[in-house]
C-alpha positions in Angstrom: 20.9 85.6 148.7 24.4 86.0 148.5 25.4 82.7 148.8 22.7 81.6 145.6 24.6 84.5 143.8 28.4 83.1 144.5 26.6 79.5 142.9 25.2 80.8 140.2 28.2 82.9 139.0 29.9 79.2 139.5 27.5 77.8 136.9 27.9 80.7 134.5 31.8 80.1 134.8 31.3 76.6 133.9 28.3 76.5 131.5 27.7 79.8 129.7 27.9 80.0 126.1 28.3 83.9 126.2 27.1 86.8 128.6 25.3 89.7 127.5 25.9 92.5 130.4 24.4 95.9 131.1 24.7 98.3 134.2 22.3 100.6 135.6 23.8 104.2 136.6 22.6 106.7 139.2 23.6 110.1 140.7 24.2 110.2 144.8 23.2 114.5 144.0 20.4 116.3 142.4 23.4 118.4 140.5 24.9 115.4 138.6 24.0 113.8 135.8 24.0 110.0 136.1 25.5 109.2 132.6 29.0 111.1 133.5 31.4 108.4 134.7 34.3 111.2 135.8 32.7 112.4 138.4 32.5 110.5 142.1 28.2 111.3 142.6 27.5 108.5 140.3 27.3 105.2 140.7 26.6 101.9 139.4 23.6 100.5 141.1 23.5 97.1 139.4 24.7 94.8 136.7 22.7 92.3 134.9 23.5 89.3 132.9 22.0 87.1 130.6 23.4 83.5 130.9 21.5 81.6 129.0 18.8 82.7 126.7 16.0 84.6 128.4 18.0 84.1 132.2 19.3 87.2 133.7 21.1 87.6 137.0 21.3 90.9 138.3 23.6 91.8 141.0 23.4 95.0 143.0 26.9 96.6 143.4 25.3 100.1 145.1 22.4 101.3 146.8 21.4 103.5 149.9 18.7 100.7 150.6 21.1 97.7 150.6 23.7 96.2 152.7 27.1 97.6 151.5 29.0 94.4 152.5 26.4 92.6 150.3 27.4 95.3 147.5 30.9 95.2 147.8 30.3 91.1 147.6 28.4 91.1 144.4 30.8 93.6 143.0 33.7 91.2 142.9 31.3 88.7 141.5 30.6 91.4 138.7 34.5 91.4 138.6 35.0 87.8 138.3 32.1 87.0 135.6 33.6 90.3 133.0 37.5 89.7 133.8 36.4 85.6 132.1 36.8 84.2 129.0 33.3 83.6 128.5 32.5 86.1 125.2 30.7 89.7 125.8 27.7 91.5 124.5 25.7 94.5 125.3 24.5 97.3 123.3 26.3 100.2 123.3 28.6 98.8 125.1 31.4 101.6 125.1 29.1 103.1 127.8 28.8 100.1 130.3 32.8 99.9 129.6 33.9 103.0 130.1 32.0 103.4 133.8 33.2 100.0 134.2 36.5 101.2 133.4 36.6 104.5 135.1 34.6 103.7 138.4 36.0 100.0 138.8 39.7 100.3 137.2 39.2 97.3 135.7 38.3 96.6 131.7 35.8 93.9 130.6 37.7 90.9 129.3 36.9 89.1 125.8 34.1 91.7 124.8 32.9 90.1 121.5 30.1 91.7 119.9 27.8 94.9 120.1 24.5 94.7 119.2 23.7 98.2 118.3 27.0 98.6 115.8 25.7 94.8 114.9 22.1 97.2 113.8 24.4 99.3 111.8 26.4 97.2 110.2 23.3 94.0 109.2 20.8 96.2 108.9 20.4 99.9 108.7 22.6 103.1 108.7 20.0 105.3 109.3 20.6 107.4 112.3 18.3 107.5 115.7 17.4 103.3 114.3 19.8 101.7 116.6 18.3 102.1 120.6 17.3 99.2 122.6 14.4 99.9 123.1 13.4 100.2 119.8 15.5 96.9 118.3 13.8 95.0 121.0 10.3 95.6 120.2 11.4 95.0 116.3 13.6 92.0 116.8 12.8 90.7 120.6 9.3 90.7 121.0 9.4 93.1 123.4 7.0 96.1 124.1 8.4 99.5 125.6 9.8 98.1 128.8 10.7 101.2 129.7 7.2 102.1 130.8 7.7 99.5 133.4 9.5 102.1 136.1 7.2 104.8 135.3 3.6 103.0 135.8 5.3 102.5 139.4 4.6 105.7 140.2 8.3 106.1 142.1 10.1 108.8 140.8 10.2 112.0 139.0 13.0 112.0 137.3 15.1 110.0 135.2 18.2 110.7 137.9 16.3 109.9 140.7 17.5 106.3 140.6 17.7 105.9 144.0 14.0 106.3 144.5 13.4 103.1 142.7 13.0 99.7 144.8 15.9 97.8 143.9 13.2 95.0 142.9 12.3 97.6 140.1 15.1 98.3 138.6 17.1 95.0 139.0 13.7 94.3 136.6 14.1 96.7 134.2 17.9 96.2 134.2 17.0 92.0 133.8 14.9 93.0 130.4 18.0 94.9 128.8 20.4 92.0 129.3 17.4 89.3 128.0 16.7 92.3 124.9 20.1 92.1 124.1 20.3 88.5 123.7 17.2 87.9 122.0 18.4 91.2 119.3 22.3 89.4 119.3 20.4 85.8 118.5 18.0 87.2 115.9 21.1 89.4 114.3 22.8 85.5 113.8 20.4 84.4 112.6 19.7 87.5 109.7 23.8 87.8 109.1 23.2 83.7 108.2 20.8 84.2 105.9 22.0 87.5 103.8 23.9 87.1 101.0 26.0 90.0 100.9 29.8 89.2 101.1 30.5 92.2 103.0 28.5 91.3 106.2 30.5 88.5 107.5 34.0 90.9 107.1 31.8 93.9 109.1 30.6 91.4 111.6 34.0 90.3 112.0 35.1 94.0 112.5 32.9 94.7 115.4 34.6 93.5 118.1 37.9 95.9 116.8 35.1 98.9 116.3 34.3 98.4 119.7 38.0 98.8 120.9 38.0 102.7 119.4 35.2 103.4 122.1 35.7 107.2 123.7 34.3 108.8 126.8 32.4 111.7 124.2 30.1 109.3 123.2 27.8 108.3 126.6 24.2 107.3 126.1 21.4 108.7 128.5 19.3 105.3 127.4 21.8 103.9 129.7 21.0 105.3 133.3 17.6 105.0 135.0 
């Protein structure tokens, strides 16, 4: 309920360490892709949150199926939680911030660390090594939670978002957020334990790397 919602954020205000965040996108037309933030047929349908390790809270801010008061209420808790001091991480963020940016007018506040530049700069270089999907089921413990939506059985197409139960896909967007956590706490843990001088100064770097962030470089592992 809303009014569970409006407490936890309180908590999370009060008690979190850091958020990890990620939104869910979707198209209102069959014409529009649902990764292009410049255009007014897409939307963002949710954003989740990982609070503590392996907590999410995922709060709806659009959906044909859903109040739009209720929408327009979680949306300014969405507001209050990324406008905070607490510290930010998601991966590949520069999409989740540049909707956030362009659909919102607002930027996310105190964004501290990306996850997948985190991949590139611990661990690999290699190109097409750095998806979600793929660092959680290496680092997380995580099998391809992306087959999740499609054993539903609801939808043909990847921009069909709004086909989805919002049960569904506040699910799959709860398993990002927790993925990203789990990849953030074991990439601590790894940049602790290597040797090399030059990790610490390109950990450090991240959060500046993140600031360069363009609107060429969108992410279709990022809508639903």
């Amino acid at each position: 309920s809303l009014k569970k919602a409006k407490l936890l954020v309180d908590y999370i205000l009060s008690n979190s360490e850091y958020l990890t965040f990620d939104i869910e996108t979707g198209s209102t037309s069959d014409d529009e892709t649902a990764i292009n933030p410049f255009t007014d047929k897409t939307k963002i349908v949710c954003v989740g949150f990982e609070y503590e390790p392996d907590k999410a809270l995922v709060l709806f801010t659009y959906h044909p199926k859903l109040p739009t008061d209720v929408c327009n209420e979680n949306k300014k808790l969405v507001e209050k939680l990324l406008k905070s001091k607490i510290p930010k991480i998601a991966h590949n963020g520069k999409f989740d911030m540049l909707f956030i940016k362009n659909k919102w007018g607002f930027e996310v506040k105190n964004f501290a660390e990306d996850t997948m530049l985190s991949h590139y700069a611990l661990v690999s270089e290699k190109q097409g090594t750095h998806g979600l999907k793929l660092l959680a089921k290496r680092y997380a413990n995580m099998s391809n939670y992306a087959d999740y939506i499609k054993e539903q059985d609801v939808f043909e197409e990847a921009n069909k978002v709004f086909n989805i139960k919002s049960k569904i896909i506040g699910t799959y967007n709860a398993m990002d957020v927790i993925a990203t956590g789990r990849i953030k706490r074991k990439f601590d843990e790894l940049n602790q334990t290597k040797s090399s001088e030059a990790l610490p100064v390109a950990k450090k770097l991240l959060p500046k790397a993140c600031l360069l962030y363009t609107s060429d470089a969108a992410d279709e592992e990022d809508s639903v």
